[in-house]
FIKOLFI-791426 format. One record per residue (C-alpha): x, y, z; residue in three letters. Coordinates in steps of 0.2 Angstrom, whole numbers. Layout:
// residues N
+-------+-------+-------+--------+
|     u |     v |     w | residu |
+-------+-------+-------+--------+
|     X |     Y |     Z |    ALA |
...
+-------+-------+-------+--------+
//
This chain:
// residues 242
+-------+-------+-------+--------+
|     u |     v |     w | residu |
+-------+-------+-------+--------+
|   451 |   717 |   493 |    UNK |
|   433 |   709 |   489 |    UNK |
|   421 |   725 |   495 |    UNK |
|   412 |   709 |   507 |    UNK |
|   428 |   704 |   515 |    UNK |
|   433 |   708 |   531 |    UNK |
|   447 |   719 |   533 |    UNK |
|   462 |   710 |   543 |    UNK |
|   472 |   719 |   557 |    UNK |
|   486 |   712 |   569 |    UNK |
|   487 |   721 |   586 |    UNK |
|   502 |   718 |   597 |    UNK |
|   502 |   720 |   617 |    UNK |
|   483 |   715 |   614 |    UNK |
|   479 |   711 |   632 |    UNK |
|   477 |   725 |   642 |    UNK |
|   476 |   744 |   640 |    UNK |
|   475 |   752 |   624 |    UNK |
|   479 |   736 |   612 |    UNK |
|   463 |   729 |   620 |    UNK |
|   452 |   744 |   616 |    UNK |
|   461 |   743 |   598 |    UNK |
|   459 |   725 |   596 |    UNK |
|   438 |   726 |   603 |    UNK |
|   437 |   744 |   595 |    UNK |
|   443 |   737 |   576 |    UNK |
|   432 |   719 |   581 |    UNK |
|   415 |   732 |   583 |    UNK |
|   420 |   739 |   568 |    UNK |
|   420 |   724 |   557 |    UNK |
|   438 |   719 |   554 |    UNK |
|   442 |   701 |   559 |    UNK |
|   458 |   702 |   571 |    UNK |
|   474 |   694 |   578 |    UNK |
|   478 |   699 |   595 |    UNK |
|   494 |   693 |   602 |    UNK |
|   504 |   696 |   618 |    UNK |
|   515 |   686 |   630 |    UNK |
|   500 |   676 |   637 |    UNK |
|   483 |   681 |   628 |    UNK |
|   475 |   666 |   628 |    UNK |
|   473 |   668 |   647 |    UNK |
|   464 |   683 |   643 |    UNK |
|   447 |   686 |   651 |    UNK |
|   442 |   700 |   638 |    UNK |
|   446 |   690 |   622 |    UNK |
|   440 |   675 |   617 |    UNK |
|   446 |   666 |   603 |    UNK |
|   432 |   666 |   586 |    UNK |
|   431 |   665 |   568 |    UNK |
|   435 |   682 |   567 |    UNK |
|   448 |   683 |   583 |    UNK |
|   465 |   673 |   583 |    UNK |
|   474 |   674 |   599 |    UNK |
|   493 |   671 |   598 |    UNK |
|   504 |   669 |   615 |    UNK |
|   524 |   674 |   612 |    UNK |
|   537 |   689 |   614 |    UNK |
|   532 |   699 |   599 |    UNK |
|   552 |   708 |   602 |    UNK |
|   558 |   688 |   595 |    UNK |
|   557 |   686 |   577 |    UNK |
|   550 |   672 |   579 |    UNK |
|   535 |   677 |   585 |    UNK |
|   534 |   689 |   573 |    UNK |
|   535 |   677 |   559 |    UNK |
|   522 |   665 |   569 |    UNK |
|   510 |   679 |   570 |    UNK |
|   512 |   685 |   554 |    UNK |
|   510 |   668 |   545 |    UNK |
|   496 |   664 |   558 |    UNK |
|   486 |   678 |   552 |    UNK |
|   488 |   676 |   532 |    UNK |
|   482 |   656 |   538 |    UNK |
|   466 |   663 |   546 |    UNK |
|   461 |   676 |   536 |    UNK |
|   473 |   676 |   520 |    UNK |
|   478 |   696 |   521 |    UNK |
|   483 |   708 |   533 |    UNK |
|   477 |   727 |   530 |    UNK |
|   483 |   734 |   547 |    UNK |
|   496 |   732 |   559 |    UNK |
|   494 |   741 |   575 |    UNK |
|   511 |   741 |   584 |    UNK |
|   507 |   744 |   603 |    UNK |
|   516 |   733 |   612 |    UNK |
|   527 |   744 |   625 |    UNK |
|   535 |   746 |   641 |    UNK |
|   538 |   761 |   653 |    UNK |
|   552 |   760 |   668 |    UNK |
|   554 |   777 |   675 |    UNK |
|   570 |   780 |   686 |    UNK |
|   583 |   794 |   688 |    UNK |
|   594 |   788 |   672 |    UNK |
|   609 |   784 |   684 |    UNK |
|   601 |   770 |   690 |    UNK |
|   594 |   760 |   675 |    UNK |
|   603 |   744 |   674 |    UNK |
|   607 |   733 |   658 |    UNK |
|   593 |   723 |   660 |    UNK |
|   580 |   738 |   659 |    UNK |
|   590 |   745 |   645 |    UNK |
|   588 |   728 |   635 |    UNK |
|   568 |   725 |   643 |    UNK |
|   564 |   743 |   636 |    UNK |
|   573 |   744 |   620 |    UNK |
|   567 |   725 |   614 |    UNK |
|   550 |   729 |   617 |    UNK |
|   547 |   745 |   613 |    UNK |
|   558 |   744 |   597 |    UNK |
|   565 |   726 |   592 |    UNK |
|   543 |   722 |   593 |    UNK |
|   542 |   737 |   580 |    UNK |
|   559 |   730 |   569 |    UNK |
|   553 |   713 |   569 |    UNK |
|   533 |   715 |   565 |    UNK |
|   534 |   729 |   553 |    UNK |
|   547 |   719 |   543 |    UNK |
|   535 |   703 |   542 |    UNK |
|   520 |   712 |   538 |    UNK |
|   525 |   722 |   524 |    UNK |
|   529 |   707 |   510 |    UNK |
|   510 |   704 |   511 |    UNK |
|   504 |   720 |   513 |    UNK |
|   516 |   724 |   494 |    UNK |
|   504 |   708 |   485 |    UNK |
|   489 |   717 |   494 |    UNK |
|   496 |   732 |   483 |    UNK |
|   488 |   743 |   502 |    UNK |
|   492 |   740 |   520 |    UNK |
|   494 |   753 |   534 |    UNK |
|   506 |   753 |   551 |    UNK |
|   501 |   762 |   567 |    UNK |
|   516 |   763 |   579 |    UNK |
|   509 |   767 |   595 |    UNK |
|   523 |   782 |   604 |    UNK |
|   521 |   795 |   617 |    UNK |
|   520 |   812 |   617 |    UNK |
|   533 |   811 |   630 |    UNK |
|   547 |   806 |   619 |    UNK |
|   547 |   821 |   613 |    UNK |
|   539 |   833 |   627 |    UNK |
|   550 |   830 |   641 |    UNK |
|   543 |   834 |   659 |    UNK |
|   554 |   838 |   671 |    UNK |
|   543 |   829 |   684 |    UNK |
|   544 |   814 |   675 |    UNK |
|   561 |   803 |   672 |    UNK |
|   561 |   790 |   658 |    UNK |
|   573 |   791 |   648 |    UNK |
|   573 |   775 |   639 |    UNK |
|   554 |   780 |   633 |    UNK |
|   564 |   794 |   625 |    UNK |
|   577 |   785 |   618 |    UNK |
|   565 |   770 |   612 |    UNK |
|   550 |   781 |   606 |    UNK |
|   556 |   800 |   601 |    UNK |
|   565 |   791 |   584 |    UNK |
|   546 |   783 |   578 |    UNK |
|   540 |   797 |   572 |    UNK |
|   556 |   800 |   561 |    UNK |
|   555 |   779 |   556 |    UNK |
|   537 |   782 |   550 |    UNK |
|   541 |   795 |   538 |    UNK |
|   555 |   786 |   533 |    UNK |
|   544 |   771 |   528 |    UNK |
|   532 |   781 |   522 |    UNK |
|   543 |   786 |   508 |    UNK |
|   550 |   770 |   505 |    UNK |
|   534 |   761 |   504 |    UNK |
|   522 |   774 |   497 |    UNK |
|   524 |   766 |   478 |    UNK |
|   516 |   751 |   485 |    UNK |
|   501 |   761 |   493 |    UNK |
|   506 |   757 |   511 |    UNK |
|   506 |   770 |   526 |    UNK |
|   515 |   770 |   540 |    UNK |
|   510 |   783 |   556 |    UNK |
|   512 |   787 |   572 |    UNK |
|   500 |   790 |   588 |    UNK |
|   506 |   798 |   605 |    UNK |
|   498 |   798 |   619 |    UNK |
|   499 |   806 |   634 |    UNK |
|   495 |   801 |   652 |    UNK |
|   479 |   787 |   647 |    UNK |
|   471 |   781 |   661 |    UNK |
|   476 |   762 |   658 |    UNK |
|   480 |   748 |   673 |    UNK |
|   498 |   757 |   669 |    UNK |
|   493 |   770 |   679 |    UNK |
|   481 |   762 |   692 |    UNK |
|   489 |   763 |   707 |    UNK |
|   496 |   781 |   700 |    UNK |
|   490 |   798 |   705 |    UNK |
|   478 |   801 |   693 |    UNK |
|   473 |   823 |   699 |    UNK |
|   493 |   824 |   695 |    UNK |
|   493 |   812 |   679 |    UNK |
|   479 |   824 |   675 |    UNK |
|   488 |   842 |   678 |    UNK |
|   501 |   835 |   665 |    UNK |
|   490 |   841 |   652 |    UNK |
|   482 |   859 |   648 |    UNK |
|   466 |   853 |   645 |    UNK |
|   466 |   845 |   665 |    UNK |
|   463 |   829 |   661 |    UNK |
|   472 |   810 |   660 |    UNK |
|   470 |   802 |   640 |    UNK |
|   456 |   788 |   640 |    UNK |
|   460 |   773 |   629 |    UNK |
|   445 |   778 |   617 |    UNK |
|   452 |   793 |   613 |    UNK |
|   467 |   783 |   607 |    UNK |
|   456 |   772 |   600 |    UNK |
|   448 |   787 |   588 |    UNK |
|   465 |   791 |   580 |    UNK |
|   471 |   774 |   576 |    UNK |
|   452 |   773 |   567 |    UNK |
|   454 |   789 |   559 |    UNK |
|   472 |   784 |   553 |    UNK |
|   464 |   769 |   546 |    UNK |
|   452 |   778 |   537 |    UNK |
|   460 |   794 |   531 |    UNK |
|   470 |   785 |   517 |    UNK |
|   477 |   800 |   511 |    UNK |
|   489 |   802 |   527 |    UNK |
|   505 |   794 |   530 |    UNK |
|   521 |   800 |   537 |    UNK |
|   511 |   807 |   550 |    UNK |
|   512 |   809 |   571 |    UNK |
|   493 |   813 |   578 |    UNK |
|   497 |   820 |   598 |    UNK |
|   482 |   814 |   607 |    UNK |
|   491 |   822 |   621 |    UNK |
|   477 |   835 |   630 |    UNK |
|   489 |   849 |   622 |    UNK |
|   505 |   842 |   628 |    UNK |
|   514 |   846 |   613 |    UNK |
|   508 |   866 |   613 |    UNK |
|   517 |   869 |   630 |    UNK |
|   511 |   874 |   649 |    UNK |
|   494 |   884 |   648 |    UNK |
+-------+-------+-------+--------+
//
């Protein structure tokens, strides 16, 4: 990459929550961006520019992942990140998920992932450098026993492992692949939620904000020497019960 281009990043489930704060964090940062979701163009936070392209569809389709993929190679002729946050959360007593959330939850927290991942990473090998950022949670694999989701488990606890995986695969071609998981982040998720027992999920006593997300995906993007990796941003989650 030229030294004055732009870096280029894609950033699904864009809208809201932490892809917004990713997609506005890595704008303020310089790179030029293509955000996409099922209906971004509505957005009120994002407005289309030279260095922002908007693209509506269901990222779990391939077809969207081909449009989005070929839309930002168009714009900006490269893609250097891929941020793959687009995801879902139905918690029920696992009895009573139905087919439908088993599909809903598994297309988009994974199929989005499949899909993305595999259209990125042809351009990423000419780049000869490229870096994915799957976007988990810590409770995939810290279960509470306050808390049922099991399809979160099912659909997110096996990133980590993919990430390595890839990481391995793809590390001739000087592309990373890593994982972020989050705890409880105090996103429109969570707004009607009880935030004081969100909060008492985590040792440190307090619910994730999205920029605290926000600093491990730029540090990822950064530290160029680390792939294969899962960074907890989880309030100490993962150490146990203080």
């Amino acid at each position: 990459m030229n030294s004055n281009e732009k870096p280029v990043a894609i950033v699904t489930g864009a809208s809201s929550g932490i892809g917004l704060g990713i997609a506005q964090a890595l704008l303020g940062h310089g790179y030029r961006v293509l955000g996409t979701s099922r209906s971004i163009t509505k957005s009120k936070e994002l407005k289309a520019s030279p260095d922002l392209v908007l693209v509506d569809g269901e990222v779990s389709r391939k077809e969207t992942a081909v449009r989005v993929a070929e839309a930002t190679v168009k714009h900006f002729g490269r893609i250097d990140l891929l941020v793959n946050n687009a995801g879902i959360f139905i918690p029920k007593p696992f009895l009573e998920y139905t087919e439908d959330d088993f599909n809903q939850v598994m297309n988009t927290n994974v199929a989005s992932f499949f899909y993305m991942t595999q259209q990125v990473i042809p351009q990423m090998k000419k780049q000869k450098s490229g870096h994915v950022v799957y976007i988990s949670a810590v409770l995939a694999d810290q279960p509470s026993g306050s808390v049922t989701a099991l399809l979160a488990v099912l659909s997110k606890s096996p990133m980590p492992a993919v990430s390595k995986a890839l990481a391995l695969e793809f590390a001739a071609h000087n592309i990373r692949f890593n994982t972020v998981s989050p705890g409880n982040v105090n996103t429109p998720m969570h707004a009607n939620d009880n935030h004081e027992a969100l909060a008492k999920f985590h040792p440190l006593g307090r619910m994730g904000e999205i920029s605290d997300v926000v600093d491990a995906v730029l540090y990822l993007q950064k530290a160029t020497f680390v792939t294969g990796e899962n960074i907890r941003v989880d309030g100490g989650v993962h150490a146990g019960r203080a």
